[in-house]
FIFILO-919949 format. One record per residue: x, y, z of N, C-alpha, C in turn; chain; residue in three letters. Coordinates in Angstrom, 1 decimal. Example, Ala and Ser with C-alpha at 12.3 -4.5 7.8 and 13.67 -1.06 7.14 Angstrom:
REM residues 2
<neast 13.2 | nnorth -5.7 | nup 7.8 | caeast 12.3 | canorth -4.5 | caup 7.8 | ceast 13.2 | cnorth -3.3 | cup 7.8 | c A | r ala> $
<neast 12.8 | nnorth -2.2 | nup 7.1 | caeast 13.7 | canorth -1.1 | caup 7.1 | ceast 12.9 | cnorth 0.0 | cup 7.9 | c A | r ser> $
//
This chain:
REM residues 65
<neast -11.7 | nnorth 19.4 | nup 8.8 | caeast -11.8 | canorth 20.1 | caup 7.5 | ceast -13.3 | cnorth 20.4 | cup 7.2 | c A | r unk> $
<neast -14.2 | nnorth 20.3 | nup 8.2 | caeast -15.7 | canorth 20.2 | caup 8.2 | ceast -16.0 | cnorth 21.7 | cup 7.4 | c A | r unk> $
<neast -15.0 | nnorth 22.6 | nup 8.3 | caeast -15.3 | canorth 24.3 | caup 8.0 | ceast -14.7 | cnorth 24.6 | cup 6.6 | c A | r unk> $
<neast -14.4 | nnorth 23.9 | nup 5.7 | caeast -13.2 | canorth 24.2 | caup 4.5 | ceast -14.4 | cnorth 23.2 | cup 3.3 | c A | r unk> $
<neast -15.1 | nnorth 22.8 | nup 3.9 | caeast -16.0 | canorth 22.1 | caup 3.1 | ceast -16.6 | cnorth 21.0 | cup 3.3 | c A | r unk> $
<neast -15.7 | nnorth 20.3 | nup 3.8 | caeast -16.4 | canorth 18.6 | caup 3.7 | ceast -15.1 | cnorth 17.4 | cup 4.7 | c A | r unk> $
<neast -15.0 | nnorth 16.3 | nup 4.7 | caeast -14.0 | canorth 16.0 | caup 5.3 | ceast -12.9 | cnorth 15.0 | cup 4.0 | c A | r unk> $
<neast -13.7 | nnorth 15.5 | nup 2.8 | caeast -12.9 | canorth 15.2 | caup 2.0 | ceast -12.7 | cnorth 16.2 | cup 1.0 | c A | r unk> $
<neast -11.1 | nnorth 15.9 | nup 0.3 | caeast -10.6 | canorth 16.8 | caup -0.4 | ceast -10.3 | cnorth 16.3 | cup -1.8 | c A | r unk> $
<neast -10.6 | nnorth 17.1 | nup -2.9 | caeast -10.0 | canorth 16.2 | caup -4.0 | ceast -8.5 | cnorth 17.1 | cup -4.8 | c A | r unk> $
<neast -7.8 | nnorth 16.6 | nup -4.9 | caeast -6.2 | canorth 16.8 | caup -5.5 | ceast -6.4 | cnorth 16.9 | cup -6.7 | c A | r unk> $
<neast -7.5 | nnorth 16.5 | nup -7.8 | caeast -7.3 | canorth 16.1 | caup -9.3 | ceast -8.9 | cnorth 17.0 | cup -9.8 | c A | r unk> $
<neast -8.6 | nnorth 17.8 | nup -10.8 | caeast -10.0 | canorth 18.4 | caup -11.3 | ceast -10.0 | cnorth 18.0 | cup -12.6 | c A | r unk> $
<neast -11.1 | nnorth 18.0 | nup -13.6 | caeast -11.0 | canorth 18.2 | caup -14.9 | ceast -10.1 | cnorth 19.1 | cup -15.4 | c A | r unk> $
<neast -10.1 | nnorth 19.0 | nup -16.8 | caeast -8.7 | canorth 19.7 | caup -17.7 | ceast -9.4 | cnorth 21.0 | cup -17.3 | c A | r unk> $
<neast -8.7 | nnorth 22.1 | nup -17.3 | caeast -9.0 | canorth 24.0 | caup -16.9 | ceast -9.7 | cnorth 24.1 | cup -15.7 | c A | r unk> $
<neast -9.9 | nnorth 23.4 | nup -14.7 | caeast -10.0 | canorth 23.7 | caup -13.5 | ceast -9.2 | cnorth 23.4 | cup -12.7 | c A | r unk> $
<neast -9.1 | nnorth 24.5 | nup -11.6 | caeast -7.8 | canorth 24.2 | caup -10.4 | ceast -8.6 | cnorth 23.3 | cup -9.7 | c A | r unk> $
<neast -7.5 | nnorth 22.2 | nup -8.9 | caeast -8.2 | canorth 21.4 | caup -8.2 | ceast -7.8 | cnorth 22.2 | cup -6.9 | c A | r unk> $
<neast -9.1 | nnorth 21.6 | nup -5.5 | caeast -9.0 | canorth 22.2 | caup -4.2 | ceast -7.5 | cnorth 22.2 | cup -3.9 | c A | r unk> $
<neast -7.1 | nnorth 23.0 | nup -3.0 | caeast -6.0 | canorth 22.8 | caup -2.3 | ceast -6.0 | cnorth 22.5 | cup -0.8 | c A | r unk> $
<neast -5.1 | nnorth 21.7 | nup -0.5 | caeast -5.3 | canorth 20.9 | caup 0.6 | ceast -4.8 | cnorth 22.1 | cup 1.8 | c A | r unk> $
<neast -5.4 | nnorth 22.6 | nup 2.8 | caeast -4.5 | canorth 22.9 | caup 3.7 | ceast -3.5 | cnorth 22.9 | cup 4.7 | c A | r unk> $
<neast -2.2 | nnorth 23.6 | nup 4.8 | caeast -1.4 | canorth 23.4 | caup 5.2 | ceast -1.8 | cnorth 23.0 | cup 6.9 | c A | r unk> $
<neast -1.0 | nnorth 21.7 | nup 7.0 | caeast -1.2 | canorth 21.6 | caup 8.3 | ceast -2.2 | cnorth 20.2 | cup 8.8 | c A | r unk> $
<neast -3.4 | nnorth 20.1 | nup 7.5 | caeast -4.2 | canorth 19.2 | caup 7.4 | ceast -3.6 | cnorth 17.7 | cup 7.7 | c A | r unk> $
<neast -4.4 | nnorth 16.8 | nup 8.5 | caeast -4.0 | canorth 15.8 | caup 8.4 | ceast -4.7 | cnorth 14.7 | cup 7.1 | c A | r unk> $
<neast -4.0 | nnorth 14.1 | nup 6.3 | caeast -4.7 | canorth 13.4 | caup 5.2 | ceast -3.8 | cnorth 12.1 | cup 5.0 | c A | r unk> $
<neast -4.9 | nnorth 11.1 | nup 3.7 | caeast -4.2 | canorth 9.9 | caup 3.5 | ceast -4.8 | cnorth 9.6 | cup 2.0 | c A | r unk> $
<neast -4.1 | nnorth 9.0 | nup 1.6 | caeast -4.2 | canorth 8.4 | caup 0.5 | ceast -5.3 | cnorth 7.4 | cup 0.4 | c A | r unk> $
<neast -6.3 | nnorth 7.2 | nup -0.6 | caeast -7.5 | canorth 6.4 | caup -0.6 | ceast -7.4 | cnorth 6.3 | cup -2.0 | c A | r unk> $
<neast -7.4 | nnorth 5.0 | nup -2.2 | caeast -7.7 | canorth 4.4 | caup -3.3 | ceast -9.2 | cnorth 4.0 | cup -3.5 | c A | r unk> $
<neast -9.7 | nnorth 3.4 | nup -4.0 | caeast -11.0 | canorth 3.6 | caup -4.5 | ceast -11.0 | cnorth 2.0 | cup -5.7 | c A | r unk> $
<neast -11.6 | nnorth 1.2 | nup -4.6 | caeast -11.3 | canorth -0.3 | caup -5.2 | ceast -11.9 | cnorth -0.7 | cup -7.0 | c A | r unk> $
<neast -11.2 | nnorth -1.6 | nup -7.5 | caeast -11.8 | canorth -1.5 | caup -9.0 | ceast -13.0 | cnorth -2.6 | cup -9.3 | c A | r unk> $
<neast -13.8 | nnorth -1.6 | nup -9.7 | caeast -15.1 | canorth -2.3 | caup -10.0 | ceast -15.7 | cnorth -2.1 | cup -11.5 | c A | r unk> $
<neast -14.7 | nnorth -2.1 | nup -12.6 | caeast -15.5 | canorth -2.1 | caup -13.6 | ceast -15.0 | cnorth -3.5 | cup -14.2 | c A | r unk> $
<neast -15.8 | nnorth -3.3 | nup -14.9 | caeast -16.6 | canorth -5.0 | caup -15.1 | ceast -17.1 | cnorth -6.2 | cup -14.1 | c A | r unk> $
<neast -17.4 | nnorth -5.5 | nup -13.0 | caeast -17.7 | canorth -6.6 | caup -11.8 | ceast -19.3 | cnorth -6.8 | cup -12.7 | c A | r unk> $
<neast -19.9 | nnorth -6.5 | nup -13.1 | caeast -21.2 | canorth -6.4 | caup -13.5 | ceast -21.5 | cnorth -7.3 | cup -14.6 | c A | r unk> $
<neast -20.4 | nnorth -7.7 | nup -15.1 | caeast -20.0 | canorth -8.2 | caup -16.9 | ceast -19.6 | cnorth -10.0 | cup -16.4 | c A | r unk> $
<neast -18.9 | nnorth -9.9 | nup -14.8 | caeast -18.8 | canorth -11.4 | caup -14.6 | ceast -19.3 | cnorth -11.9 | cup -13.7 | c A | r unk> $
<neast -20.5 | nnorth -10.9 | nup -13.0 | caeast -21.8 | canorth -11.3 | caup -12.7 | ceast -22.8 | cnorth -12.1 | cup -13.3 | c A | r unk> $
<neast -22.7 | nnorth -11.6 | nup -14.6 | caeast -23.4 | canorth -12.4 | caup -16.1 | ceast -23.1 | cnorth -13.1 | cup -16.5 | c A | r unk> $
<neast -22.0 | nnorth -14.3 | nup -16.1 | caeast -21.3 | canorth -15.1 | caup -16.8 | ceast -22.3 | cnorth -16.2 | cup -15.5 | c A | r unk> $
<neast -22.7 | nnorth -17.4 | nup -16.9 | caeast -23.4 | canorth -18.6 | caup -15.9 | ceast -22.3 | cnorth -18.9 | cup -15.0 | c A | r unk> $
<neast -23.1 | nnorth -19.8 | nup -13.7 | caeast -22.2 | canorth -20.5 | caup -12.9 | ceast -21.8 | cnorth -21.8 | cup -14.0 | c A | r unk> $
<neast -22.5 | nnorth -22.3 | nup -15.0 | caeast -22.3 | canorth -23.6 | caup -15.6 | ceast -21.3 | cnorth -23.0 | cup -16.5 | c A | r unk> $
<neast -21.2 | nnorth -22.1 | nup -16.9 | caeast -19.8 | canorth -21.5 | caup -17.6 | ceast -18.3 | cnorth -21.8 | cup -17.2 | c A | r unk> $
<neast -18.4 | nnorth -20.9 | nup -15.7 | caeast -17.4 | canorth -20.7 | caup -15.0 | ceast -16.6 | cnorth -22.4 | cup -14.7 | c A | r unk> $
<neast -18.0 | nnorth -23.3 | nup -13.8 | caeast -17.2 | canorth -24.9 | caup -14.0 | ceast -16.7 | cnorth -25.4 | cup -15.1 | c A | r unk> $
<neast -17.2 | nnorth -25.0 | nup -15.9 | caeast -16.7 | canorth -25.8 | caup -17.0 | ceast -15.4 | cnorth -25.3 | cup -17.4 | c A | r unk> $
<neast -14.9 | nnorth -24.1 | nup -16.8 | caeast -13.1 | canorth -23.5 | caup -17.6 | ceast -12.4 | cnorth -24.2 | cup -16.2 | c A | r unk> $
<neast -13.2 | nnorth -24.8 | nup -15.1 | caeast -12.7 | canorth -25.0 | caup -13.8 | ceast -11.1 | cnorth -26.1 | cup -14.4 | c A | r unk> $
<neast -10.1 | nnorth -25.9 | nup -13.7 | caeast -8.5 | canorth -26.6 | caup -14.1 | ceast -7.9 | cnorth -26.8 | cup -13.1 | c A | r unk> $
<neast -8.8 | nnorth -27.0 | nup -11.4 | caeast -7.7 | canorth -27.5 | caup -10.7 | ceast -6.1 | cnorth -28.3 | cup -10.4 | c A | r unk> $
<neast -6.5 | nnorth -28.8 | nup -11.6 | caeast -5.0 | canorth -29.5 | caup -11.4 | ceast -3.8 | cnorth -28.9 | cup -13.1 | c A | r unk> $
<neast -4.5 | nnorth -27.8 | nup -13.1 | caeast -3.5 | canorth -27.2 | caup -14.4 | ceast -3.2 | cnorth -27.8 | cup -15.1 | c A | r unk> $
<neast -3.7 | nnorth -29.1 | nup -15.9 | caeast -4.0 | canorth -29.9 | caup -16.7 | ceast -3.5 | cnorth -29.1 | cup -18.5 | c A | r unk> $
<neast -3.6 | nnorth -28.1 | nup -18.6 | caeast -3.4 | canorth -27.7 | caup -19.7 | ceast -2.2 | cnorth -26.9 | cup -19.4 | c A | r unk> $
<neast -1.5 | nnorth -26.4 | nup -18.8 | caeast 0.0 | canorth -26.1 | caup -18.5 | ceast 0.4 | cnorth -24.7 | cup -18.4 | c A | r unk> $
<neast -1.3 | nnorth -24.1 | nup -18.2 | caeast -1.1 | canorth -22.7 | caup -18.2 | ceast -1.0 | cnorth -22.0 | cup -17.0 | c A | r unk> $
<neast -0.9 | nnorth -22.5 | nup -15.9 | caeast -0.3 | canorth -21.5 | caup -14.7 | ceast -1.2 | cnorth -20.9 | cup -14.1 | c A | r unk> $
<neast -2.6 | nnorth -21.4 | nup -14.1 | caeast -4.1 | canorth -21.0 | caup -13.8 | ceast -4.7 | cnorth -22.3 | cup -13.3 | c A | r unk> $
<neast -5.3 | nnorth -22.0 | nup -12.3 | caeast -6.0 | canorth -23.2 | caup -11.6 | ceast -7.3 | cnorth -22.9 | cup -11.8 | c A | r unk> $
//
């Protein structure tokens, strides 16, 4: 798809724009695009924080270790 633009395609445009169309015949897959928002937010969270909610033995009965 090098000649059609790139070797990727996008299916979804902003509101009033047509998005590309994929060509017939093209081979493609589905790509998800892993979630990363707030990875940044529990980067900032102390390590002395995080031990301290630590509950290995689910002690409080909530289904969270």
């Amino acid at each position: 798809m090098l000649e059609l633009g790139g070797p990727q395609q996008q299916d979804r445009a902003i509101p009033g724009v047509e998005p590309k169309s994929i060509p017939a015949g093209a081979e493609t897959s589905v790509r998800t695009a892993p979630a990363v928002l707030g990875m940044g937010l529990i980067v900032g969270i102390p390590v002395a924080t995080l031990l301290a909610l630590e509950d290995p033995d689910d002690l409080d009965g909530d289904g969270v270790s």
